[in-house]
PANUNU-108869 format. One record per residue (C-alpha): x, y, z; residue in three letters. Coordinates in steps of 0.1 Angstrom, whole numbers. Example, Ala and Ser with C-alpha at 12.3 -4.5 7.8 and 13.67 -1.06 7.14 Angstrom:
BEGIN
      u      v      w  rest
    123    -45     78   ALA
    137    -11     71   SER
END
This chain:
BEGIN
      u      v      w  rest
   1670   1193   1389   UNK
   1705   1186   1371   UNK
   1707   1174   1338   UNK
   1728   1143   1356   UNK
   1700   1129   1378   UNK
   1672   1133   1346   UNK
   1700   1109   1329   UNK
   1700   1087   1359   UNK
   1663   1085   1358   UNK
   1662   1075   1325   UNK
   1687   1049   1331   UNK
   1668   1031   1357   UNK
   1635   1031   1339   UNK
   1653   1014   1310   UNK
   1668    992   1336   UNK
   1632    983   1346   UNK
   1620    975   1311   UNK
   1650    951   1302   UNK
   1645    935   1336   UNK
   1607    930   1328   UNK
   1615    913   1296   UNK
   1641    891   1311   UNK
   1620    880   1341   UNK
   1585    873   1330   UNK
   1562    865   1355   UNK
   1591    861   1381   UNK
   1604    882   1402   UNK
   1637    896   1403   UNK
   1659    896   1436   UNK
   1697    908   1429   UNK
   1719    910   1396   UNK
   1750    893   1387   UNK
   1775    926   1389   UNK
   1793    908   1357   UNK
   1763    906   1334   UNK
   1734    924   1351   UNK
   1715    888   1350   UNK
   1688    885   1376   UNK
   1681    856   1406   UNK
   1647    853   1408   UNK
   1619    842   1430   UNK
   1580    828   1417   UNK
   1559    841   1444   UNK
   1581    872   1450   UNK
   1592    866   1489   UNK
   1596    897   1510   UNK
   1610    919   1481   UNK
   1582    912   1457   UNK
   1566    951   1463   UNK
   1597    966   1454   UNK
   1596    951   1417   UNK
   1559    958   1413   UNK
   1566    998   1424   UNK
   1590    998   1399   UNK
   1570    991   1376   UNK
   1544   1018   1387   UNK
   1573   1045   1385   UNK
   1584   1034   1351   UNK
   1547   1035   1343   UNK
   1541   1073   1361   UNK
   1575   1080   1339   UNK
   1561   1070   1307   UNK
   1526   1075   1309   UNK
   1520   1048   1286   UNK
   1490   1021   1293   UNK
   1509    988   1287   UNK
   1531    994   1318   UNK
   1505   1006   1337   UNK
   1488    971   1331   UNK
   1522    955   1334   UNK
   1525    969   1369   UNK
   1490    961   1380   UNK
   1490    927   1366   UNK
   1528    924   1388   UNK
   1508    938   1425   UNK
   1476    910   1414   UNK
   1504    888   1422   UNK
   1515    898   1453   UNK
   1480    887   1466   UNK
   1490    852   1485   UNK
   1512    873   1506   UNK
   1484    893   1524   UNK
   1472    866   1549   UNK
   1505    854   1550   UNK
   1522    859   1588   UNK
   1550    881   1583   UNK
   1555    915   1596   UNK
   1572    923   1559   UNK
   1536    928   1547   UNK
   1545    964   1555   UNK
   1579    961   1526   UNK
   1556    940   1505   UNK
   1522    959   1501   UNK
   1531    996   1509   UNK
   1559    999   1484   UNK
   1540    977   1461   UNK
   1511    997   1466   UNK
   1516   1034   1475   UNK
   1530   1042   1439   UNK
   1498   1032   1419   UNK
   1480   1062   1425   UNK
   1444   1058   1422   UNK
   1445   1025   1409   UNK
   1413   1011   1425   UNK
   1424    973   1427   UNK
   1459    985   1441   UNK
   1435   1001   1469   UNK
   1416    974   1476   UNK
   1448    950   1481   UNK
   1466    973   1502   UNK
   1433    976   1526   UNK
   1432    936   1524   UNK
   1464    935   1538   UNK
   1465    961   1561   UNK
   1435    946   1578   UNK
   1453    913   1582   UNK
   1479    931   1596   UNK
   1459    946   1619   UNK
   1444    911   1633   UNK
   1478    895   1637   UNK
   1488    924   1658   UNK
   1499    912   1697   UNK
   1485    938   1718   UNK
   1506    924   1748   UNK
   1539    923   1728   UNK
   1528    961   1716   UNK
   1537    947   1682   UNK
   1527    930   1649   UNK
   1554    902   1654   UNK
   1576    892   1626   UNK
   1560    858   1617   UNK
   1569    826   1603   UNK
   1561    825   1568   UNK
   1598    831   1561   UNK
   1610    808   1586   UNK
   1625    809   1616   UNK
   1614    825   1651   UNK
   1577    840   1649   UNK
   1578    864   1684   UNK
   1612    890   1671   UNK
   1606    919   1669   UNK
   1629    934   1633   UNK
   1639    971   1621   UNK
   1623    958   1589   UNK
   1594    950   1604   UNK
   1583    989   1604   UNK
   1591   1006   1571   UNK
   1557   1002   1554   UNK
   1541    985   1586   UNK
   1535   1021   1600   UNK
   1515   1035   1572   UNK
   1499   1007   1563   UNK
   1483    995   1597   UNK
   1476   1038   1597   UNK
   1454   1029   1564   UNK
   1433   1005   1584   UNK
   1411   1029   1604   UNK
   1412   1044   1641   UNK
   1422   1009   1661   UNK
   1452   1007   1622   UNK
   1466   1042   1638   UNK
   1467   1031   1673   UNK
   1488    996   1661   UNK
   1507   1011   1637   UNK
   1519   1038   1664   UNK
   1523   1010   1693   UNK
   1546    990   1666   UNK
   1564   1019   1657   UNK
   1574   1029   1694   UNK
   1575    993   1706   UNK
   1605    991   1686   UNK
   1623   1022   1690   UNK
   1620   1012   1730   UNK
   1641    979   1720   UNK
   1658    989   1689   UNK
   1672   1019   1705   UNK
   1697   1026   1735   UNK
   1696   1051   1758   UNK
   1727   1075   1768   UNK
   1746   1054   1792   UNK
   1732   1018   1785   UNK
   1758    990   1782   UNK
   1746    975   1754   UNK
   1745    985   1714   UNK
   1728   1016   1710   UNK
   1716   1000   1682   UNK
   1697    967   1681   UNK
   1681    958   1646   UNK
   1668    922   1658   UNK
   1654    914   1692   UNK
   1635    876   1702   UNK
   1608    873   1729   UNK
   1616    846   1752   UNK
   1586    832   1765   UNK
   1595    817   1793   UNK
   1607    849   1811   UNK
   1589    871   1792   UNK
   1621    893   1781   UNK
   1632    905   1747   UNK
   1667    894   1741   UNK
   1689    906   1714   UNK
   1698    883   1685   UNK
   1732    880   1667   UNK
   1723    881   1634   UNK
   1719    907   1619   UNK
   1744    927   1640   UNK
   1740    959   1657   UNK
   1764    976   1628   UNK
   1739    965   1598   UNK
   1735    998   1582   UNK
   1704    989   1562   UNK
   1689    980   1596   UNK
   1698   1015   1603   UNK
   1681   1026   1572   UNK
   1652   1009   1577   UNK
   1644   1025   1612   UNK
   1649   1061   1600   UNK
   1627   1054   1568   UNK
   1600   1043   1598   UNK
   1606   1072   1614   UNK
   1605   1095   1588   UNK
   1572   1081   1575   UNK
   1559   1085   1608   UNK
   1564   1121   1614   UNK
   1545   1125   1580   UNK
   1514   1110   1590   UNK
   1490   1139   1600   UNK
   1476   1147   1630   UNK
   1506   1131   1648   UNK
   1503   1139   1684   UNK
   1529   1163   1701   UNK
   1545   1136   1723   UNK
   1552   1115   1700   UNK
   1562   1143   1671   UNK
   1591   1151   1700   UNK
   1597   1117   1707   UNK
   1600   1107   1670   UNK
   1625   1134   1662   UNK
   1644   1132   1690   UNK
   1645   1089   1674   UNK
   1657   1105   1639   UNK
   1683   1123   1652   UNK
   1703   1098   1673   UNK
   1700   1076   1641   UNK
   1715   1107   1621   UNK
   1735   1116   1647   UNK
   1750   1077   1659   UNK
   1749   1066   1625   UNK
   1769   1091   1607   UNK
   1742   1099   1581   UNK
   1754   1135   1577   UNK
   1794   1131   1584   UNK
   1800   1095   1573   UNK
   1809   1081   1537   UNK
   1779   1090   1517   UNK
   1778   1050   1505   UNK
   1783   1027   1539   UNK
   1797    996   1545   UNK
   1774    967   1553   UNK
   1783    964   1585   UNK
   1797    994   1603   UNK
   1813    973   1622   UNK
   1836    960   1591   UNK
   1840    996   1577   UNK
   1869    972   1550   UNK
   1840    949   1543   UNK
   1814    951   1510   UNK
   1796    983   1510   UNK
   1758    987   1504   UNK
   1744   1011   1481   UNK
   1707    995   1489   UNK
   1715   1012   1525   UNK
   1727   1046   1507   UNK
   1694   1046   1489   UNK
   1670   1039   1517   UNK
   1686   1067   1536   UNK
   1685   1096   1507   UNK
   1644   1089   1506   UNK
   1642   1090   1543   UNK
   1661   1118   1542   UNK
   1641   1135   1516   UNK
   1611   1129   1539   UNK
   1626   1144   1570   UNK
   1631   1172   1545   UNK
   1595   1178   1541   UNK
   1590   1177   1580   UNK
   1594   1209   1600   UNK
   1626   1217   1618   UNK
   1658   1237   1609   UNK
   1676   1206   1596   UNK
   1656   1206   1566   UNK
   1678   1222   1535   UNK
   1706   1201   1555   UNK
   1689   1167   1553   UNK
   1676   1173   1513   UNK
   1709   1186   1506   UNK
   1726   1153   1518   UNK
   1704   1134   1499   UNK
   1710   1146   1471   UNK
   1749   1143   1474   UNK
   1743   1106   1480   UNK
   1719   1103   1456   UNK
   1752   1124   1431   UNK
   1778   1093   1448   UNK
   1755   1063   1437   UNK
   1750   1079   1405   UNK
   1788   1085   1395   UNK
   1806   1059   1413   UNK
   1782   1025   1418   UNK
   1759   1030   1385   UNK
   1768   1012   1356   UNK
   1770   1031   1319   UNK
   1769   1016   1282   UNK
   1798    998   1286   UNK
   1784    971   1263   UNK
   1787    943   1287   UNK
   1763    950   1311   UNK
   1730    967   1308   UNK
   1727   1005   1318   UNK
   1712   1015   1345   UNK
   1724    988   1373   UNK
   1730   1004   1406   UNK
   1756    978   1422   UNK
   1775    970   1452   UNK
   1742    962   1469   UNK
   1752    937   1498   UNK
   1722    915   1505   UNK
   1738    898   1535   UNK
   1777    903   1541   UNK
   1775    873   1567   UNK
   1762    847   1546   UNK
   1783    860   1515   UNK
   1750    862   1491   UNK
   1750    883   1468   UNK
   1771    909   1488   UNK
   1781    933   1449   UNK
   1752    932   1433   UNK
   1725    952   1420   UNK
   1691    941   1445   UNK
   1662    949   1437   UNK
   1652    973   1464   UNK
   1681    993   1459   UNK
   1669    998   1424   UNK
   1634   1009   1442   UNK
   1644   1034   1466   UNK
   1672   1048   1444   UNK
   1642   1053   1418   UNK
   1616   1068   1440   UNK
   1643   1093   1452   UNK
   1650   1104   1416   UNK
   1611   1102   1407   UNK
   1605   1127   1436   UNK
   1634   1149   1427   UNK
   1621   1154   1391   UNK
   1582   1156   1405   UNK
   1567   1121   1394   UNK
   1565   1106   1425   UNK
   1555   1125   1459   UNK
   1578   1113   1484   UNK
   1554   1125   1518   UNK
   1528   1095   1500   UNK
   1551   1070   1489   UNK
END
């Protein structure tokens, strides 16, 4: 790998040490794009996995035993979350999770959680529904509701596959149009409506939100690395990859989108560039004669958030800060900033690039 992304590596593991000394026993959620200082939540909320496998990579990056401790004492406290009721269990304890290696207690959360996942499951709905421990609606089905749902339910035994593959393709039936429909070909949140037993799509997020986007083909892309997967649904999950390529300009598109596609002058989101270039390194790993085409674009957005969005030793703000993050353009939070998933998946995509991390198991 270039001498550029071994820099960029090294950045964001700094990055993670400063952060860990400014946050304590918090949790960091996005950086001021002025001075790099961190909002932060005390129990960790939905993004509370991606701070604790940063802390695992910076620990596989340094070897050294105090960050290893650092990040397992960081996942111990993700542990109210598993019998919470919210489908972002998947965000929370797979990316919190997957990193740590053979880290036995690590295990044993993720199976915790994966088995309460599992029981909150709604066979009827074909889904595990998105809950109400964050508020609002429980019965929606959400495009972030199946990164890290998939292979985390898949963890939980024969009747884990089954959900995880029902939740998985329960969504891409209303996530995803079809040639010809009226609608969006893309809808990232739909409700249940019980009193006519239909799924209707919801407003917010909109059909352009292209970390919704990211999200699915992350799902997807996890999916078709899962062994074993049958042949109908290897076809089926390909064919869902490819219209997200294909519809969502992954390959021909600015390699950093906007927010909202449907704003292409609105705030841009790296978070979105990043989740892509891992998914896209996954797909690379899966067979098919897109493969060099899909590592090769990841790698040229990985190059763009690296050299145009990545913050140097300017001596005002700390190295290492990938910004112009938008956490939600529509309620104006936070919509430059550096957020701490972006820092996550922009890490794990280096990591796998320079061989820490393997990105088919994490």
């Amino acid at each position: 790998m270039s001498a550029a992304t071994g820099r960029a590596l090294a950045a964001v593991m700094e990055r993670v040490a400063v952060t860990a000394a400014e946050v304590g026993p918090r949790f960091p959620l996005y950086a001021d794009p002025a001075d790099g200082r961190w909002t932060t939540t005390g129990r960790g909320s939905w993004t509370g996995g991606f701070w604790a496998g940063l802390l695992w990579l910076r620990a596989r990056y340094t070897g050294a035993e105090p960050d290893r401790r650092a990040a397992a004492a960081c996942t111990a406290r993700l542990e109210p979350w598993a019998g919470a009721d919210t489908a972002t269990r998947g965000l929370i304890f797979w990316y919190g999770t997957a990193a740590a290696g053979d880290d036995a207690e690590a295990a044993a959360l993720r199976a915790r959680a994966a088995r309460a996942c599992l029981s909150a499951c709604d066979p009827e709905l074909g889904i595990l529904p998105w809950g109400d421990a964050l508020g609002g609606p429980r019965l929606l089905a959400r495009v972030d509701a199946v990164p890290g749902t998939v292979p985390l339910l898949a963890g939980a035994g024969p009747g884990g596959a089954a959900a995880a593959a029902a939740h998985l393709h329960r969504h891409l039936d209303l996530c995803l149009g079809r040639p010809g429909d009226a609608a969006p070909w893309f809808r990232p949140a739909l409700g249940f409506e019980t009193a006519t037993g239909r799924w209707q799509p919801c407003e917010d997020p909109p059909p352009g939100w292209s970390r919704g986007q990211a999200w699915l083909l992350l799902a997807v892309a996890d999916a078709l690395l899962r062994p074993a997967v049958p042949a109908g649904d290897f076809t089926r999950l390909t064919e869902a990859a490819a219209l997200l390529i294909t519809r969502g300009g992954v390959l021909t598109g600015r390699p950093v989108p906007p927010a909202d596609t449907g704003r292409p002058d609105g705030p841009l989101d790296t978070s979105a560039a990043a989740i892509t270039a891992v998914a896209l390194l996954k797909l690379a790993r899966t067979p098919g004669p897109r493969a060099e085409q899909y590592a090769l674009r990841a790698e040229e957005i990985l190059d763009r958030l690296t050299r145009s969005h990545f913050t140097g030793d300017d001596g005002v703000r700390p190295p290492g800060m990938l910004l112009d993050g938008c956490y939600d353009a529509a309620k104006r939070l936070a919509v430059r900033h550096e957020l701490v998933w972006g820092d996550f998946f922009l890490a794990l995509a280096l990591s796998a690039l320079h061989g820490l991390a393997d990105i088919t198991r994490v």
